[in-house]
N, C-alpha and C positions, 0 to 999 in steps of 0.2 A: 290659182297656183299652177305654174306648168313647169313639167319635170322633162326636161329632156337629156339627151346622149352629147357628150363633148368628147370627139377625138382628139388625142393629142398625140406626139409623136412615139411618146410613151404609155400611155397607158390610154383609158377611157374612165369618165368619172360623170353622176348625178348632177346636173344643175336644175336650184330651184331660182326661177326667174321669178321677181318681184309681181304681186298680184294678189286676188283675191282668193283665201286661204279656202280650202274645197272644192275647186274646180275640179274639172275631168283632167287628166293626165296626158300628156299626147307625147307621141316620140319626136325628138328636133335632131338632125344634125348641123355639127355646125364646127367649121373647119377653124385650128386654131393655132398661133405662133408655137414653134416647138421649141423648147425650151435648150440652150446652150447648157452644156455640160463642161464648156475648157478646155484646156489641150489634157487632161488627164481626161475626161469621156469618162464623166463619174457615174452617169446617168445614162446606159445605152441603153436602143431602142429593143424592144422586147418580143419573144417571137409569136408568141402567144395574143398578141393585143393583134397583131397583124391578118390572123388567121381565124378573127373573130369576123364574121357578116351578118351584120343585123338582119339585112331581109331576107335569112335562111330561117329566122324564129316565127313563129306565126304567133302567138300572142303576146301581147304587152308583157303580164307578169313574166313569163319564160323569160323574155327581152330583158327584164330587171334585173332576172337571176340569173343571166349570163352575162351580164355588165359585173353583177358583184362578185361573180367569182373571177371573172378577169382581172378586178379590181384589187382580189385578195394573191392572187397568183401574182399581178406584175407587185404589189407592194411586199411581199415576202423575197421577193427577189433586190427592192430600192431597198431597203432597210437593214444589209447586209455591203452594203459599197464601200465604207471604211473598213469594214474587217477585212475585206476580199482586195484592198488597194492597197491599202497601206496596214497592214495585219498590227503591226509594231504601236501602232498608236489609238488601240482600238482596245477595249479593257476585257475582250471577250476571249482576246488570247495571252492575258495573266497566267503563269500556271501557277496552282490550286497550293504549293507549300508558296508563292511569294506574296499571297493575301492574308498569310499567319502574321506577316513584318508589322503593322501596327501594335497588332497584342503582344508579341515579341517586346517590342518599344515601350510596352505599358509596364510588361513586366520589369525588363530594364530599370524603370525607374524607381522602384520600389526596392531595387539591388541598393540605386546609392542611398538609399534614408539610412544604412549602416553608418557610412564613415564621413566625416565631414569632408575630407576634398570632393566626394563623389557627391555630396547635397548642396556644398559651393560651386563645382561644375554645373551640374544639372542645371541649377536654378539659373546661372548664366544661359545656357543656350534658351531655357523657357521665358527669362525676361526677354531675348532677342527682336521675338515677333510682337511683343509690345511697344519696344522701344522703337522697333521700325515703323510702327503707325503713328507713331507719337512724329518723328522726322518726315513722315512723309505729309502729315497734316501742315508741322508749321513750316515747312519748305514751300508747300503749294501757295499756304498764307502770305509768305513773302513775297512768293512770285507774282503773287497775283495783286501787290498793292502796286504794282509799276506794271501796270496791264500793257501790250503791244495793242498797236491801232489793226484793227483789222477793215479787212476792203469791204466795202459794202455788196450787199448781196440785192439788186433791185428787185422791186414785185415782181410776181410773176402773174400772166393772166391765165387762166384755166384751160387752155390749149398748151402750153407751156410745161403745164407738169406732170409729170414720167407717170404711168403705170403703177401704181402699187400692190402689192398684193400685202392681202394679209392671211392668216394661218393661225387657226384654234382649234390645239388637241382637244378632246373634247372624250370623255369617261365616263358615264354616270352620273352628267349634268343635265340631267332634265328637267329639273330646278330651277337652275340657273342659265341658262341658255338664253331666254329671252333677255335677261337683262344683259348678259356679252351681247348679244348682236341690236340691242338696241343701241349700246355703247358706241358699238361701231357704226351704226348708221349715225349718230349725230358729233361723225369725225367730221371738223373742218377741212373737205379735199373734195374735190368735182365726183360726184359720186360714179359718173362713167370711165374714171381711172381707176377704181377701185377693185381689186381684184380681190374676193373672198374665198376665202378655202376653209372648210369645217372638216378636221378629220375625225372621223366617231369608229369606234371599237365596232367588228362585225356584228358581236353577239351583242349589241346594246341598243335594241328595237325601242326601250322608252325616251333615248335622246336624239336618235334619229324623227321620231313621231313626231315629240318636240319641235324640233325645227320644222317638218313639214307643216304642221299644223296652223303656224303663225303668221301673218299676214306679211312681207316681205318689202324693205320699198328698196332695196337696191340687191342684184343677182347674187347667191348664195350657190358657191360650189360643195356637194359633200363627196367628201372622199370616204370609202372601208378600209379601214386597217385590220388587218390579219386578226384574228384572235389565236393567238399562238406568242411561245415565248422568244424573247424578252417583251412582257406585258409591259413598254414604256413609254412614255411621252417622248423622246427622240425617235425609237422606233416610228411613231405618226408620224413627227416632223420629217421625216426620211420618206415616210410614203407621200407626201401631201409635196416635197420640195420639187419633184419633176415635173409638177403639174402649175408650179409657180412662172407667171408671165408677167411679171413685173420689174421692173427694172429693180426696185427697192423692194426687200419682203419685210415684214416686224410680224412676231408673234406673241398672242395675244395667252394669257389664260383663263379658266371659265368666268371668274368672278372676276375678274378685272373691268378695272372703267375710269380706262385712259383719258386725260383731258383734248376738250376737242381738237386745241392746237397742236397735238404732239407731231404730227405726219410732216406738217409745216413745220418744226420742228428741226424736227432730224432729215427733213430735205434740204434746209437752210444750212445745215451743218455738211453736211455731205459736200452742194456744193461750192462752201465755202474752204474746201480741204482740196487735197491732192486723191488720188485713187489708191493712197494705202492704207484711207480710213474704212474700215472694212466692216466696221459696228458702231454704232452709236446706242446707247443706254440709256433709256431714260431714268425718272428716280421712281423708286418705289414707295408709295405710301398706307400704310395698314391705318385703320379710323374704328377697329373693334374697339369696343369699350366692358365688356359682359363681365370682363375677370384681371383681375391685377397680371396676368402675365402676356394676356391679349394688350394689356396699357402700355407694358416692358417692351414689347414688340414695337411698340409705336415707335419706343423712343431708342430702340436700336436699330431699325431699319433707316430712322431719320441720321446716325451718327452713320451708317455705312454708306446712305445712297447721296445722302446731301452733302459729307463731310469728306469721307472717306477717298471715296471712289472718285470725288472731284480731284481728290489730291491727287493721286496716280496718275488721273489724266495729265493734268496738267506737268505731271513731272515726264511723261513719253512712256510709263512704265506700263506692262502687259495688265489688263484688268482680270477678275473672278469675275465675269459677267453675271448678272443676276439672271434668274430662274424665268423672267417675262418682259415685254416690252424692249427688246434688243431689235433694233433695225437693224438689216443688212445689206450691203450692197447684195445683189441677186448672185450674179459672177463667181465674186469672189469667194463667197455659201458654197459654192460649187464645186469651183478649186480647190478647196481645204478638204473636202468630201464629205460639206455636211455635220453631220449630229453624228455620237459616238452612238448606236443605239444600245450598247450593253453597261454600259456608265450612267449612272444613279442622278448625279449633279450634271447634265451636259454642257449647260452654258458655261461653268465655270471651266471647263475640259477645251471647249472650243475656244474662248477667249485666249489660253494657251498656244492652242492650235493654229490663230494667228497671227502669234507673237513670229512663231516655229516658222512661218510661212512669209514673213516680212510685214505683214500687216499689221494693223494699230487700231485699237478702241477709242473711245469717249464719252462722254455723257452729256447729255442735254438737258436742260433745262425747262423739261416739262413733267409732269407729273402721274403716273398713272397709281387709284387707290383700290387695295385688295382688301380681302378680309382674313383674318388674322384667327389663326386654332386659335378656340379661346378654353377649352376643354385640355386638361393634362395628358391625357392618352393622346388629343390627333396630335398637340403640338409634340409630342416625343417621338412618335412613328413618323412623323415630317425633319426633327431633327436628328432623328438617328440614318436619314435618308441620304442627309444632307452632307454628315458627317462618313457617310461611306462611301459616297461621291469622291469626298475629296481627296479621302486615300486610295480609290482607285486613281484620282488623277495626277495624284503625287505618281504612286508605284507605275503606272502607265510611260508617264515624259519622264522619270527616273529608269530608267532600263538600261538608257545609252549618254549617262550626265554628261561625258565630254561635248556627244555631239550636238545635246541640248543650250550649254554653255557658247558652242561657236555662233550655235541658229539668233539663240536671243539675246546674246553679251552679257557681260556680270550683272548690271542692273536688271537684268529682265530674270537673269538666276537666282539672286540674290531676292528680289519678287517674291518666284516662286516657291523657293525651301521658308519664306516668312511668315507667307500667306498660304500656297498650297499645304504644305506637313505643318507651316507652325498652328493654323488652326487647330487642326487635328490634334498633335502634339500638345498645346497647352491644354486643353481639357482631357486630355485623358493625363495629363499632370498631376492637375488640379487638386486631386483627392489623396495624391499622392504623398502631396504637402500637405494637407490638412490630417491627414493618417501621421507623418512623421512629428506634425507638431502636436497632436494631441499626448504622441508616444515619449515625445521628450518633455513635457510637462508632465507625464506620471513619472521617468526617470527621475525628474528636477525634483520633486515633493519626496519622493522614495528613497533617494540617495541621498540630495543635498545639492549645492551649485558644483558644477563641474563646468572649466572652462569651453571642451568640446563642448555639452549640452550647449550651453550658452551660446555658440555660438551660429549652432544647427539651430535652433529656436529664433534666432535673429535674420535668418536665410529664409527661414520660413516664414515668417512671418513679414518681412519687406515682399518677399516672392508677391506673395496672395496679394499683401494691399497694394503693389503696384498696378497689378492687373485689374484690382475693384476701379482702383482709383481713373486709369486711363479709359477704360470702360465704360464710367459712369459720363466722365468729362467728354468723350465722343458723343454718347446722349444726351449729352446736355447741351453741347454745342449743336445739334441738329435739332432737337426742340428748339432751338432759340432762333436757326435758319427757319423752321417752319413757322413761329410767329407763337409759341403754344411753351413757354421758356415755365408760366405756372405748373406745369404736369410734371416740372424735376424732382417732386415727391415720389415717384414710381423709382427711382434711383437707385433708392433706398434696399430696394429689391436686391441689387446687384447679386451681393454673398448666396443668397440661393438660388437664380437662375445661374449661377457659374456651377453651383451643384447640380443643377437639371442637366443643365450641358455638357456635364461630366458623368455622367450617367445613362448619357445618349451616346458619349462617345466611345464608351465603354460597351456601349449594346451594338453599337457598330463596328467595332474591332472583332466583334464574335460573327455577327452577320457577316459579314466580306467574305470567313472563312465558309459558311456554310451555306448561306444564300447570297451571292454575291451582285447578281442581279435584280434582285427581288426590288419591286418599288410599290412604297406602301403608298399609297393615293390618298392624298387628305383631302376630308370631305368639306364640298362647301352648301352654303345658301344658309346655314347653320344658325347665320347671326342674322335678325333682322333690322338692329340700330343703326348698321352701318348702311343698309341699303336706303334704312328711313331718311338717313343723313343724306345719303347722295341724292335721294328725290329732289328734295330740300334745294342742296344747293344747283341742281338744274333747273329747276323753278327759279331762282333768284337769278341765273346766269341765263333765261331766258325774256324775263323782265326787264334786266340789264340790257339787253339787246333790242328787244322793241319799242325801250326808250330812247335808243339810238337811232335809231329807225325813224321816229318819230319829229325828233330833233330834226333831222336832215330830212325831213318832212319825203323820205320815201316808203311813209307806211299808208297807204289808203285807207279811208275813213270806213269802218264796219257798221258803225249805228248812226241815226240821223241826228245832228246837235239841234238839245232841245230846247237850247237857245235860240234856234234859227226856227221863224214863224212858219215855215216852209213845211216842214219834218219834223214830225213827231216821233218819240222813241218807237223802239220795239217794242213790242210784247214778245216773254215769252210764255209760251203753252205752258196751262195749269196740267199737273197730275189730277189725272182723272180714274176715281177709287174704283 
């Protein structure tokens, strides 16, 4: 293992080069592209990096420990470039009565269950964001059965393709560490274009060890991030992005394990586009199986990432990027200033951000699979996470709606109040209605029929079951793109995950107000079927491969055929007791 000094124009960072794990340490310099920041200079040079001279340190360790506080000093300073550039679109300058607006909103709702034009209103604007998924699915379905001819993108040979980096926040994975970076080494891409970046927490010596410990076969950059607040995953992605030398970044999360093809992927997409596609998406796929709401997750991540999210694309419409596996052009990461580091949800904030900015998302058609809370506590501290994300990112691009309106036209407006508040919005509805109809079926039994009752109890009751219904048919539709259409018994579920997620969104309308940044970290390595599964099918998808090999007769022969009188098999060596 050799651990040397990488200067860069900003900072200086740890590289573990590929090798055998417990060698001696030695110092290496070694000079390297300095990273373009754009005509906004999101990322200047730092003064403190400049005025470090390693040959003033006389021993090694010293050397370490002025490299990490360099480390922790230039990334306390990247991780603050949205706030310090463009203040307005940064969640960390909210003031503290405009994060009450959700619970305001919640309570709101519980105004109209009084009168029926205020629970026929209401329930109008909360069917909205339903009915817009419902239009945006079979819009895309139509569009896409009279597909445009696209130009072909020829092979590329492995001098041919760009630099990538990749980038994994990394928390309290010491666990799971080795299986991300084994993931990443068996990505289909010339391994010496491959740029890695590991950012790990200063105070987390057991996932830092982790990586040092493990046998490496392509070069591993670790970056320190600050131990200081906002304790967040964009905070990393903010330290770890000046240090990115790749034309294309995509980042990864712990437990994730990306298919090998994805890089090839979302570079064929790239550039099969114009330079204002600025993300590419892959899908998301959860393979927990431990608990019925680990199975619900399967089957809703499959209607969002396979169904959903294609459809937007294909309509031009701004995405909610998902939380892993977003490529980006490098540049234009740059230009937009990065990750919100005080916002909860970032991708979904940034995929805004380059709407705002002229840019356009998409999604690819590859896969990368995580593993799914299967435990009620992580999955509700992850959803109530998620769900305070978004009203900061509503209340964030809500500040100045006209000039949001001019940036990304109606369609891209109309997106966001759907998707960004209507998320939010319908579940913390949800119980609203289910409270109003319980209350108007004790009126109805107490009293007798009453035309109002009647008719509030008909509002309610279409309200909920449209939302089950659209719901379920999203997950059913993406189990059926996955190939897995048996597993629409977990469906069934629907009416009480809409209560968990009512219940989350209610836990996060009070969080915003009091811990607004706070990000609860959901734990992994948790589940071990799903990782038994992915052994599984890389063994089969290596099989598959050296039959190919084999075929095209470019696999050389390992044992002597003992058909041939020549050659005798191997032996192999007996265990000896």
């Amino acid at each position: 293992m050799k651990i040397g000094v990488r200067r860069v124009a900003v900072a200086r960072s740890l590289q573990i080069d590929g090798g055998d794990a417990g060698s001696s340490p030695r110092i290496l310099k070694r000079e390297l592209v300095s990273p373009e920041a754009g005509a906004a200079d999101n990322f200047p040079e730092l003064d403190c990096v400049r005025s470090l001279i390693i040959a003033d340190v006389p021993a090694a360790a010293e050397r370490r420990r002025s490299v990490d506080r360099v480390l922790i000093a230039a990334g306390a300073n990247m991780s603050e470039q949205l706030k310090s550039t463009w203040p307005k679109l940064s969640a960390a300058t909210l003031h503290s009565l405009t994060h009450a607006i959700p619970l305001l909103l919640g309570i709101l709702a519980f105004a109209t269950l009084f009168t029926t034009p205020g629970t026929v209103l209401f329930s109008i604007i909360v069917v909205l964001p339903t009915a817009f998924r419902v239009w945006a699915v079979v819009l895309s379905a139509a569009a896409s059965a009279n597909p445009q001819p696209c130009r072909p993108i020829p092979a590329a040979l492995d001098e041919d393709f760009p630099l990538y980096t990749v980038i994994a926040p990394l928390r309290g994975e010491a666990g799971v560490v080795d299986q991300l970076l084994t993931a990443i080494e068996r990505l289909d891409y010339p391994a010496e274009k491959l740029d890695v970046i590991v950012a790990i927490e200063a105070d987390d010596p057991d996932t830092r060890a982790a990586i040092t410990a493990r046998k490496h076969r392509i070069p591993i950059t670790v970056i320190l991030v600050p131990a200081a607040e906002p304790r967040t995953k964009p905070k990393a992605l903010n330290v770890a992005l000046p240090f990115a030398r790749g034309t294309f970044t995509v980042v990864y999360d712990a437990e994730d394990r990306p298919e090998r093809n994805q890089l090839r992927r979302a570079l064929k997409a790239f550039r099969s586009a114009g330079n204002d596609l600025a993300c590419v998406q892959a899908r998301l796929c959860t393979d927990t199986k431990t608990s019925w709401l680990a199975r619900y997750f399967t089957a809703e991540y499959a209607g969002h990432f396979d169904i959903f999210l294609p459809g937007l694309a294909a309509l031009g419409l701004p995405l909610p990027l998902g939380g892993s596996s977003n490529h980006f052009r490098t540049a234009a990461l740059r230009e937009v200033g990065g990750w919100d580091a005080y916002n909860v949800t970032e991708d979904a904030d940034l995929g805004m951000r380059f709407a705002r900015f002229g840019y356009r998302s998409g999604v690819i058609d590859s896969t990368t699979f995580e593993e799914a809370p299967a435990g009620v506590c992580h999955w509700f501290g992850q959803r109530t996470r998620w769900f305070k994300g978004w009203m900061q990112t509503w209340l964030v691009h809500m500040r100045e709606p006209s000039q949001l309106f001019r940036k990304i036209g109606p369609g891209g407006f109309l997106t966001f109040q759907l998707i960004g508040g209507g998320n939010a919005l319908v579940a913390l509805a949800h119980p609203v209605f289910m409270a109003g109809l319980v209350y108007e079926l004790i009126a109805l039994i107490s009293r007798g029929y009453d035309a109002a009752i009647g008719v509030r109890i008909a509002v309610c009751l279409v309200t909920a079951a449209l939302g089950y219904c659209v719901s379920a048919t999203l997950g059913w539709l993406g189990l059926a793109h996955r190939g897995v259409r048996k597993k629409f018994r977990i469906l069934f579920w629907t009416p009480v995950h809409w209560l968990l997620l009512s219940f989350a969104a209610w836990r996060a309308a009070c969080q915003i107000i009091i811990a607004p940044h706070f990000w609860k970290k959901t734990e992994h390595g948790l589940d071990k079927t799903s990782r038994h599964e992915s052994t599984i099918r890389s063994l089969i998808e290596l099989e598959r491969h050296l039959t190919e090999l084999e075929r095209s007769g470019q696999l050389p022969p390992i044992w002597g055929d003992a058909r041939d009188g020549a050659a005798t098999p191997r032996r192999h060596p007996r265990a000896v007791a």
